[in-house]
Backbone bond lengths (Angstrom), bond angles and torsions (degrees), N, CA, C in turn:
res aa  C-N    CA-C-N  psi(-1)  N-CA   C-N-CA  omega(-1)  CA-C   N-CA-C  phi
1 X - - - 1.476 - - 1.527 109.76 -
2 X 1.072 113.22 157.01 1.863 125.67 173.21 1.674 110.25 -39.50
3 X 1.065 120.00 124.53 1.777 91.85 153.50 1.133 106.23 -71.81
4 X 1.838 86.38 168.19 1.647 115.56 173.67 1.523 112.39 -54.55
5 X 1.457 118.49 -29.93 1.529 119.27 167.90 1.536 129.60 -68.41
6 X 1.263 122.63 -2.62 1.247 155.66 -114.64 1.945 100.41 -144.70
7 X 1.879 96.67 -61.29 1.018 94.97 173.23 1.612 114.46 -106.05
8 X 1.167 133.18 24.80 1.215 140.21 175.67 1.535 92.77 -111.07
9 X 1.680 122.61 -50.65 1.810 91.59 171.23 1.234 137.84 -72.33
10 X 1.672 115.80 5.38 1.059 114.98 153.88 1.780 133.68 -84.45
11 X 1.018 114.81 4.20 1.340 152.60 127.01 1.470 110.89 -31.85
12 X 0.980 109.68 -79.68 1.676 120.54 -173.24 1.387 119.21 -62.99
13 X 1.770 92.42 -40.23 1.814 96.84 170.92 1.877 112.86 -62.01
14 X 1.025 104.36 -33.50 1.836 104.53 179.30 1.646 104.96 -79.84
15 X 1.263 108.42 -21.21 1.923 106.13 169.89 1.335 100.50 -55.13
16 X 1.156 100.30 -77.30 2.091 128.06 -175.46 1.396 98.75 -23.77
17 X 1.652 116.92 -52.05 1.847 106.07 -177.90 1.345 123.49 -70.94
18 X 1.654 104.09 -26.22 1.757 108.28 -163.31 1.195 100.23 -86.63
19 X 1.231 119.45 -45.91 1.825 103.70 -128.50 2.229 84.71 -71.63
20 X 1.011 113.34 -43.49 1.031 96.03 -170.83 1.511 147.62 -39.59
21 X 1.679 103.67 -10.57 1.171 129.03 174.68 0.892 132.63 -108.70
22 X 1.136 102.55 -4.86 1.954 100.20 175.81 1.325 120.81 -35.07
23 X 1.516 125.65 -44.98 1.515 136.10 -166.77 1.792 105.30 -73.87
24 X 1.145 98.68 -18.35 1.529 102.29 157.35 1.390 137.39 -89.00
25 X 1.402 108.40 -19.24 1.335 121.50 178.89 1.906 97.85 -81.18
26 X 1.505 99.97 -27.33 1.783 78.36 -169.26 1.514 107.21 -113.12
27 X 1.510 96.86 34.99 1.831 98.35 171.50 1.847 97.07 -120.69
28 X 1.660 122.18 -1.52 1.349 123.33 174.87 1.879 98.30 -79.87
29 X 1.301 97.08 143.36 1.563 111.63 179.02 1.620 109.19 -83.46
30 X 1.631 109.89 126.84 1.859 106.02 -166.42 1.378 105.40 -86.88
31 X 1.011 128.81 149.74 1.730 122.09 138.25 1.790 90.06 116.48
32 X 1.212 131.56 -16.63 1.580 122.06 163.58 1.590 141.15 -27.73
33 X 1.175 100.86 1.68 0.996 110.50 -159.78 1.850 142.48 53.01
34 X 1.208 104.66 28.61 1.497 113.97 -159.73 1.695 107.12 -133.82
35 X 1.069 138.34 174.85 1.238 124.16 172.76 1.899 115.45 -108.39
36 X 1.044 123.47 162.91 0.915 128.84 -165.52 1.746 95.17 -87.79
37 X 1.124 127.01 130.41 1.484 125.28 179.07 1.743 115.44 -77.92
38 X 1.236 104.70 -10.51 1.658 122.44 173.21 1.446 126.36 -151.68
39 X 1.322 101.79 113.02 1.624 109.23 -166.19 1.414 87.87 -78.13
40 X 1.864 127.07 136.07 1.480 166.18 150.68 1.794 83.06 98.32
41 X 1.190 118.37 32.26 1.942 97.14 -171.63 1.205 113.03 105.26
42 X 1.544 118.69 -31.50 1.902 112.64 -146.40 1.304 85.16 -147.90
43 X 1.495 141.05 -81.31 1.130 103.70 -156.28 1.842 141.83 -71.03
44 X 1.341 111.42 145.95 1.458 107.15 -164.29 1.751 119.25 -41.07
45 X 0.783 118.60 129.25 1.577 124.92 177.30 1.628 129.62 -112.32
46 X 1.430 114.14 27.76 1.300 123.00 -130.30 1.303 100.90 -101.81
47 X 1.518 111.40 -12.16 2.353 124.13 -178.93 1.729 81.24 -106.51
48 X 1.342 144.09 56.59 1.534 107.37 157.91 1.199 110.12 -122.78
49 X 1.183 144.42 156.38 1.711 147.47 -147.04 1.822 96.38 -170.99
50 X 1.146 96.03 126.02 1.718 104.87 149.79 1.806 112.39 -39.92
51 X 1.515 114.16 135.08 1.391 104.99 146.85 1.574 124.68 -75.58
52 X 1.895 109.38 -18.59 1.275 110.92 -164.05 1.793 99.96 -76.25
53 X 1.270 124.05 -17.63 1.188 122.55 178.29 1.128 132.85 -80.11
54 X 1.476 118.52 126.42 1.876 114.63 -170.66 1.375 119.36 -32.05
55 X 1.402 127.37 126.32 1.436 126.41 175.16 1.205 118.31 -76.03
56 X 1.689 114.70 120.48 1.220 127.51 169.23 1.207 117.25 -109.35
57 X 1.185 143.06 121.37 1.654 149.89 178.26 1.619 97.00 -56.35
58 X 1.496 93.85 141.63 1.764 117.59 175.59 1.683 107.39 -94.72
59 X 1.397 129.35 150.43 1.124 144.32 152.65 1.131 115.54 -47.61
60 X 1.438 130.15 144.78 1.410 133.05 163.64 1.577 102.87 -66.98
61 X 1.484 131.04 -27.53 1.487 115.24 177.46 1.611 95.83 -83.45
62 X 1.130 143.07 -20.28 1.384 145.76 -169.70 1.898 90.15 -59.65
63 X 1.339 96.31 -53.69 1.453 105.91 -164.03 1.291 123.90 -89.12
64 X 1.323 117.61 -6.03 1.404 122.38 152.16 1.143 94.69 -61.05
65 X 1.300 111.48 -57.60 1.665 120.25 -147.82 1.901 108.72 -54.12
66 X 0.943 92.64 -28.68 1.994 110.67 172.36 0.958 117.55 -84.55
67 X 1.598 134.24 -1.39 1.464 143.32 -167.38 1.814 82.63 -110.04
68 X 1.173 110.36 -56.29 1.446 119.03 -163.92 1.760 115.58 -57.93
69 X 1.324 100.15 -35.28 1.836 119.70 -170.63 1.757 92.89 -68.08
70 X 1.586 104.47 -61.67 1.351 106.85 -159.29 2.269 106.60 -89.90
71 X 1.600 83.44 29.69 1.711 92.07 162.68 1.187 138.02 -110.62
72 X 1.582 78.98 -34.28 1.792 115.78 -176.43 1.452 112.26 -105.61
73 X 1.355 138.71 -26.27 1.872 127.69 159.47 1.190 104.91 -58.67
74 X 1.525 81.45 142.22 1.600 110.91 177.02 1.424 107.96 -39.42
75 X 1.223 127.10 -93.14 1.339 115.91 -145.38 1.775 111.25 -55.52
76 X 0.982 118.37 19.46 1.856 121.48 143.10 0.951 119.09 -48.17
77 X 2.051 120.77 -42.35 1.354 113.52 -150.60 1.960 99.40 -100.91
78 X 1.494 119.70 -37.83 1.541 99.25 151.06 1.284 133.16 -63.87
79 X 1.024 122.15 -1.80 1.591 120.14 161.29 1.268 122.28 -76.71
80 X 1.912 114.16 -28.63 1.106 117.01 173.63 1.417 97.55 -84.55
81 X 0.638 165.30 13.84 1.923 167.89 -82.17 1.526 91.67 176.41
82 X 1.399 103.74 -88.03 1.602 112.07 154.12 1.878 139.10 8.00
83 X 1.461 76.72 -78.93 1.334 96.81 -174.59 1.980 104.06 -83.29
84 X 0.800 100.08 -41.19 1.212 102.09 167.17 1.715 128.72 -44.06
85 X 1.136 108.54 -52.96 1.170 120.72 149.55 1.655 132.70 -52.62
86 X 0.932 90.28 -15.76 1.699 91.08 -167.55 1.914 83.70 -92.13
87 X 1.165 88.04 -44.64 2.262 84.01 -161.77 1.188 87.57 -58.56
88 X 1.819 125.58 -49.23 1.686 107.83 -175.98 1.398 112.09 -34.82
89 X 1.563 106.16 -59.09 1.558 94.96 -164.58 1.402 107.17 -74.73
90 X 0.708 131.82 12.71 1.935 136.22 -173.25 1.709 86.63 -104.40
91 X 1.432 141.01 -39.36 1.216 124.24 -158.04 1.622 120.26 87.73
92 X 1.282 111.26 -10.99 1.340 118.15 -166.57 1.319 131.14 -48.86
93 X 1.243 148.52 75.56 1.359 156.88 -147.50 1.172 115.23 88.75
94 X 1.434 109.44 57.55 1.946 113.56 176.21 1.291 114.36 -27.77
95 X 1.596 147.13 -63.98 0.987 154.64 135.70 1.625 95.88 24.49
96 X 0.892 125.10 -56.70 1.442 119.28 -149.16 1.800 90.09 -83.24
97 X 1.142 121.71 -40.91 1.229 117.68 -174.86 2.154 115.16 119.68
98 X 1.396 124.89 -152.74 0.659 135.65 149.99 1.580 115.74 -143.10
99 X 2.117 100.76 -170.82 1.821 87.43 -172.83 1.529 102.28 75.28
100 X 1.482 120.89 169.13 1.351 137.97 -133.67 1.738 90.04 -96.82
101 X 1.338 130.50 -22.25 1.527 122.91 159.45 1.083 129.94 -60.66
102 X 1.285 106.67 -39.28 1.862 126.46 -178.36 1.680 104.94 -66.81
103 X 2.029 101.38 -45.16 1.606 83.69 -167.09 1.419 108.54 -86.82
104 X 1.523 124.15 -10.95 1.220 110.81 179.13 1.684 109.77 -65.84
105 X 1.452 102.89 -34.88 2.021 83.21 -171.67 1.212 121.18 -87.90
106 X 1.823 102.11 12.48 1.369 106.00 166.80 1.419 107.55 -107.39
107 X 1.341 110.58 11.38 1.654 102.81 155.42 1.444 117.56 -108.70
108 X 1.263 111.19 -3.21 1.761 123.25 168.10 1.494 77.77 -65.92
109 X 0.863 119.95 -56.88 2.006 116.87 -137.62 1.711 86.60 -71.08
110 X 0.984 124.97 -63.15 1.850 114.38 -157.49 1.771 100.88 -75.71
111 X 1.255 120.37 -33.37 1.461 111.86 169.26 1.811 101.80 -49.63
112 X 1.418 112.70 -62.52 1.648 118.53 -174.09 1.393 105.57 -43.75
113 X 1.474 108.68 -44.04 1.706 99.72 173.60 1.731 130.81 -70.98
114 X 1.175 84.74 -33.16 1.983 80.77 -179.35 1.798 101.33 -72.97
115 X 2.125 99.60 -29.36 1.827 80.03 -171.31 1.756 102.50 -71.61
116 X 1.320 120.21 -30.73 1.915 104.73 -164.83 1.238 88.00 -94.04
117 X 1.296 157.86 1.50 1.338 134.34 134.34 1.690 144.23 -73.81
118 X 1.336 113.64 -21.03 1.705 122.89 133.38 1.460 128.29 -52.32
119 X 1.826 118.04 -37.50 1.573 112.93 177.85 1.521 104.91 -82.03
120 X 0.975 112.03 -35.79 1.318 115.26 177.21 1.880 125.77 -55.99
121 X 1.419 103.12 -40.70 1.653 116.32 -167.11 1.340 103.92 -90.08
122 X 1.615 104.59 -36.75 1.263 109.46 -160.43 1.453 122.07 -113.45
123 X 1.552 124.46 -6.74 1.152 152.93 142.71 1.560 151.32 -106.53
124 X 1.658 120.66 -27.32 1.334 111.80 -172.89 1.975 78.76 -106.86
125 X 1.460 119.57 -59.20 1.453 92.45 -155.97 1.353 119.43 -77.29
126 X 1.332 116.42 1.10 1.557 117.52 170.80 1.622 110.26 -80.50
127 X 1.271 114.30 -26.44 1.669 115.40 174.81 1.995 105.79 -73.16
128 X 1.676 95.70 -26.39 1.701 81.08 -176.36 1.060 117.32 -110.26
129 X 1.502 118.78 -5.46 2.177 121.30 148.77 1.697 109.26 -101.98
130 X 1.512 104.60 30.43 1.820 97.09 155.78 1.387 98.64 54.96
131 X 1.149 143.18 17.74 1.339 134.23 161.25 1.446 134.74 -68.33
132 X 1.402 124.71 171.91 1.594 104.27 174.29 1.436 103.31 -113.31
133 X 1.537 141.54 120.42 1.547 130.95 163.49 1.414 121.38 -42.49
134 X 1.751 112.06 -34.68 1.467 98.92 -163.30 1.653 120.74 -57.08
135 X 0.830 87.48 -168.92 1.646 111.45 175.08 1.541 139.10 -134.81
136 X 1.621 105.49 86.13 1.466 126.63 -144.74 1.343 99.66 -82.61
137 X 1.727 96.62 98.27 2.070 94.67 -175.14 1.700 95.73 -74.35
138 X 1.662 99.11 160.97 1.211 119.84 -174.89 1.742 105.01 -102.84
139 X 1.591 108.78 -11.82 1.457 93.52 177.47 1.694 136.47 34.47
140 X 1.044 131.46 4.19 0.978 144.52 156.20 1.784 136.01 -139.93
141 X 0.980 109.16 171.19 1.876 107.24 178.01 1.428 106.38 103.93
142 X 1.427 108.22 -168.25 1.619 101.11 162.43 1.171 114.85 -86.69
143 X 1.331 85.47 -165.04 1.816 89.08 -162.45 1.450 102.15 -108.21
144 X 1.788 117.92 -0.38 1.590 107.02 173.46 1.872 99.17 -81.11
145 X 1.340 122.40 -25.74 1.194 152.34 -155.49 1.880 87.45 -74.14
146 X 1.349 101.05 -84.84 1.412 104.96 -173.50 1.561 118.10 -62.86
147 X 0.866 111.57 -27.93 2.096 108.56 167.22 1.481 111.34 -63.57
148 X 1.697 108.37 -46.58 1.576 98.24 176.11 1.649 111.84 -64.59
149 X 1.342 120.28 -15.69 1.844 114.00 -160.07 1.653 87.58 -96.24
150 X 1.351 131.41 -22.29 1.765 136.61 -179.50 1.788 99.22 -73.53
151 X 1.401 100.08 -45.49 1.605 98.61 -164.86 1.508 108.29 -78.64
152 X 1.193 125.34 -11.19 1.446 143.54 -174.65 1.417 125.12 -95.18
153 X 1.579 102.84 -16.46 1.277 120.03 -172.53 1.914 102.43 -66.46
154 X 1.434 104.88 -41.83 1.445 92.41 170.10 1.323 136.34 -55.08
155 X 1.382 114.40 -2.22 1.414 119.95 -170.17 1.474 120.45 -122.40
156 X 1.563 76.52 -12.24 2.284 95.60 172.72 1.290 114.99 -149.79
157 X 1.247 109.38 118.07 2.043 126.59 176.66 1.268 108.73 -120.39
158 X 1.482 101.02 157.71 1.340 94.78 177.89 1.585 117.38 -95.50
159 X 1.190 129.42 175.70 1.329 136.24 162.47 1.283 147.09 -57.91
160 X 0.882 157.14 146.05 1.629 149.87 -171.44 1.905 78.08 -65.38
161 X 0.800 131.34 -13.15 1.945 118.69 -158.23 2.069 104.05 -113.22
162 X 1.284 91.75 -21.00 1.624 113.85 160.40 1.615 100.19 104.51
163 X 1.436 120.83 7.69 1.394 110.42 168.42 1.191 118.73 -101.13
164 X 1.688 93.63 144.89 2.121 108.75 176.85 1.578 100.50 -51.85
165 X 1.482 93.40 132.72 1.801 115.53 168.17 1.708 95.28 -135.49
166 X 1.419 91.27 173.75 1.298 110.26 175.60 1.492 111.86 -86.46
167 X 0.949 124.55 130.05 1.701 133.82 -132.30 1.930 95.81 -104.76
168 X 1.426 94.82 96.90 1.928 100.65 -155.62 1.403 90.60 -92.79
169 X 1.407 112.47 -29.81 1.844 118.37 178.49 1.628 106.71 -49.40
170 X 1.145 122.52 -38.61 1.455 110.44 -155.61 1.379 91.39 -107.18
171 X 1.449 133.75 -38.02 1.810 123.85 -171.53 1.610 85.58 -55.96
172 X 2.128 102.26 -85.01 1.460 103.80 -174.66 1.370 121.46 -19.90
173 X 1.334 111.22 -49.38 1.807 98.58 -145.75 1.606 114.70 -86.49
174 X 2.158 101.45 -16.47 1.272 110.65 167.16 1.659 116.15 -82.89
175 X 1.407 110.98 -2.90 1.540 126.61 176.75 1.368 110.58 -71.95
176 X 1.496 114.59 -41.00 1.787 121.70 -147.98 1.930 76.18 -101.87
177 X 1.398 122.59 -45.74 1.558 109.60 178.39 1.594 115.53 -53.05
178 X 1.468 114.02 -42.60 1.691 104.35 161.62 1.371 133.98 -17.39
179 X 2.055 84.55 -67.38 1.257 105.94 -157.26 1.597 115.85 -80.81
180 X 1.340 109.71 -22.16 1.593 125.03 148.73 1.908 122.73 -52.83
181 X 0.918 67.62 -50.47 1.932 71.83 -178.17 1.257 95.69 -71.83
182 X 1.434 147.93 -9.99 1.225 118.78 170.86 1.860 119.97 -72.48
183 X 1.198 118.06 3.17 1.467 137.01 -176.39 1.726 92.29 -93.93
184 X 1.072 116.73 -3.33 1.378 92.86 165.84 1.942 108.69 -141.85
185 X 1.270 127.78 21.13 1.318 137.28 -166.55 1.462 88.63 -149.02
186 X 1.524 131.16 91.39 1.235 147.57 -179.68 1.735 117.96 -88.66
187 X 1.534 100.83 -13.07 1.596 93.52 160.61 1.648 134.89 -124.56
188 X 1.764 81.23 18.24 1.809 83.25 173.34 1.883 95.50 -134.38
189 X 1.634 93.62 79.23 1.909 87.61 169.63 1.609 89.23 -120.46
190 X 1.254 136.23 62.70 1.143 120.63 154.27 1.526 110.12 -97.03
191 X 1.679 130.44 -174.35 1.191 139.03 172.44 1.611 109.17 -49.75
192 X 1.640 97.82 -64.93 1.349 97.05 176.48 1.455 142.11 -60.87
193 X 1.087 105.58 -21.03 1.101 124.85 -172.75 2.059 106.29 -79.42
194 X 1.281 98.24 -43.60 1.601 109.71 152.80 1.092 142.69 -37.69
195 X 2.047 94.82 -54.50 1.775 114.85 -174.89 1.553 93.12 -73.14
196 X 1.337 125.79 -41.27 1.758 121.41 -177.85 1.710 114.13 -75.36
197 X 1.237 114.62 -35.80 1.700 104.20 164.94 1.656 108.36 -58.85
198 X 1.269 123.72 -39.54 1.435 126.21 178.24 1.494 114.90 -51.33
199 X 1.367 108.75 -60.01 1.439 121.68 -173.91 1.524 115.40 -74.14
200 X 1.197 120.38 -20.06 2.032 126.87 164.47 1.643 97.26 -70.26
201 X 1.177 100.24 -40.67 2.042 97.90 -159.45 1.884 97.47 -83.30
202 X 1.134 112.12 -32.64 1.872 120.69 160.29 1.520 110.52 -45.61
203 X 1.532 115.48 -71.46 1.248 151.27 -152.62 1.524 95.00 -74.29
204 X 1.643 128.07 -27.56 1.416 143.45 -178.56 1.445 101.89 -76.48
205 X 1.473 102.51 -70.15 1.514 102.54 -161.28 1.742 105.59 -80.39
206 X 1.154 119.42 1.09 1.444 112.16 152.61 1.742 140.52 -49.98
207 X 1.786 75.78 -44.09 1.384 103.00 -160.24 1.462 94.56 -87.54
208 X 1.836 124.72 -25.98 1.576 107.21 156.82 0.971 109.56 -57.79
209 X 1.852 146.48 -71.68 1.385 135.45 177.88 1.629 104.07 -11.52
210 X 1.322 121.03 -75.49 1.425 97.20 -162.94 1.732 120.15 -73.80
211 X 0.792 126.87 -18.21 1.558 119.01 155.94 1.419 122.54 -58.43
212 X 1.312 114.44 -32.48 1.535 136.60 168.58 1.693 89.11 -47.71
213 X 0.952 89.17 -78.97 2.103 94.55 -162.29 1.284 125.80 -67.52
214 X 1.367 106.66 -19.45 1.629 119.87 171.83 1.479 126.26 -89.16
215 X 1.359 108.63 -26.57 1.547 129.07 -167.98 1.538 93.76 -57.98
216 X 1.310 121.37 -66.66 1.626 113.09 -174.92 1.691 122.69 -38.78
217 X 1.376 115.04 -23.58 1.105 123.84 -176.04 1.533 121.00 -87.53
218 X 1.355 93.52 -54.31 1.992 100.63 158.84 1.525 108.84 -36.89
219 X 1.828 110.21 -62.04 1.347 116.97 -157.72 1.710 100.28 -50.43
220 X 1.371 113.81 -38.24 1.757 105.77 -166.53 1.411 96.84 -100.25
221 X 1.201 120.04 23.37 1.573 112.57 158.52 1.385 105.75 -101.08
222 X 1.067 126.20 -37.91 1.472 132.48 -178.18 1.683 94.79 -70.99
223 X 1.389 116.53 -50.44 1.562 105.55 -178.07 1.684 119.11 -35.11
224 X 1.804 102.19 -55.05 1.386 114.13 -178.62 1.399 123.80 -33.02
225 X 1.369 80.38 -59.31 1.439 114.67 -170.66 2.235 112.00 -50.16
226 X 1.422 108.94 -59.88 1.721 132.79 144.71 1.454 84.49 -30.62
227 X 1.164 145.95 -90.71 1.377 131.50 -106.78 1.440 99.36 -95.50
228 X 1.592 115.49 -41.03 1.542 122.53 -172.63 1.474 111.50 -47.04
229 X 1.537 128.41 -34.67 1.507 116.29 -171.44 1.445 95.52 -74.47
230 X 1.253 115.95 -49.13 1.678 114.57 -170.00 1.785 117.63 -53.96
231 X 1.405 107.73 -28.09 1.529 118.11 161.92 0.880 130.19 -61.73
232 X 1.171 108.27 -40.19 2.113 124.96 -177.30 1.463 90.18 -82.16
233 X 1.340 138.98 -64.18 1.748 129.82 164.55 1.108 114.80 15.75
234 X 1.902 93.49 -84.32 1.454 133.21 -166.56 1.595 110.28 -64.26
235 X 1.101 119.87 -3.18 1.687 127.50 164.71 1.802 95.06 87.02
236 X 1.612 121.58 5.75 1.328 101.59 167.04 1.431 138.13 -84.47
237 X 1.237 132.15 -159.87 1.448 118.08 177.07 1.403 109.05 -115.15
């Protein structure tokens, strides 16, 4: 399994993207009805859809086309930056070395992973099990209610036909990215070492689901929050 250092810098890697945006999240206007194209400002937002809105099936070029957005924007490449850093300091594939050789091909390596694990989840195997990638926020309920239906989303999508299946795009397609990335990470191709890249990259895109579904709510709490001094200013209540 991961260490605890392991899973606390992945922790740090989702600090490194947010905090910088907050002041953007609370100058966007809430409740428009539209989605925000980047949850805190920066990260990509480009699969999220209302559940309350009539279901319409996506194109397989629609859905390349969403594999491709959230491969190729920028803030991919400090995330691979990120993570990169963290395996340096973890040591993770001695082979590679340390010093400015070591961390670059350990930032080839986690860029290579987020890109064949986005084309994969979010474009080739959802075009060839008819699935949908997005991510149908529930915007409403509680919030023990809606974290379990965000954290679950990896395990159930809906269909090009609009019914819940067992969500083969994201196990498979983060399975076959494993088993690819072992062509470039030459000292961790054992089983285990597999079943734990599987379960971080699971345990990852979960944890977008819930920023996915929550982010709208932060954003108009932070709005409030912006707007109240400028009210009290203005002599209102």
């Amino acid at each position: 399994m991961p260490s605890a250092r392991l899973w606390s810098g992945m922790g740090i890697v989702y600090l490194f993207t947010l905090f910088p945006c907050f002041a953007q999240g609370q100058n966007a206007a809430p409740g428009d009805g539209t989605e925000d194209k980047r949850v805190f400002g920066v990260i990509p937002n480009n699969r999220t859809t209302e559940a309350s809105v009539p279901f319409r099936p996506i194109t397989a070029k629609r859905k390349m086309t969403i594999a491709y957005k959230d491969s190729f924007d920028w803030p991919v490449y400090p995330t691979a930056a990120a993570f990169a850093l963290l395996y340096q300091l973890e040591d993770q594939n001695p082979s590679f070395g340390q010093g400015l050789k070591g961390y670059a091909k350990r930032f080839a390596g986690a860029y290579g992973d987020q890109l064949i694990g986005n084309i994969m989840t979010e474009g080739i195997m959802p075009s060839l099990t008819r699935e949908d990638p997005r991510y149908f926020r529930l915007g409403e309920g509680s919030t023990k209610h809606r974290m379990v239906y965000a954290l679950t989303r990896i395990l159930v999508t809906r269909t090009d036909s609009g019914r819940n299946t067992f969500n083969v795009s994201e196990v498979a397609g983060n399975s076959i990215a494993v088993a690819v990335s072992n062509a470039w990470y030459p000292d961790t191709r054992t089983a285990h070492d597999a079943i734990s890249k599987l379960s971080i990259q699971l345990a990852t895109d979960a944890f977008s689901n819930v920023l996915k579904e929550f982010w709208p709510d932060v954003k108009r709490h932070f709005q409030k929050k912006h707007d109240e001094p400028q009210m009290n200013a203005n002599g209102r209540e």
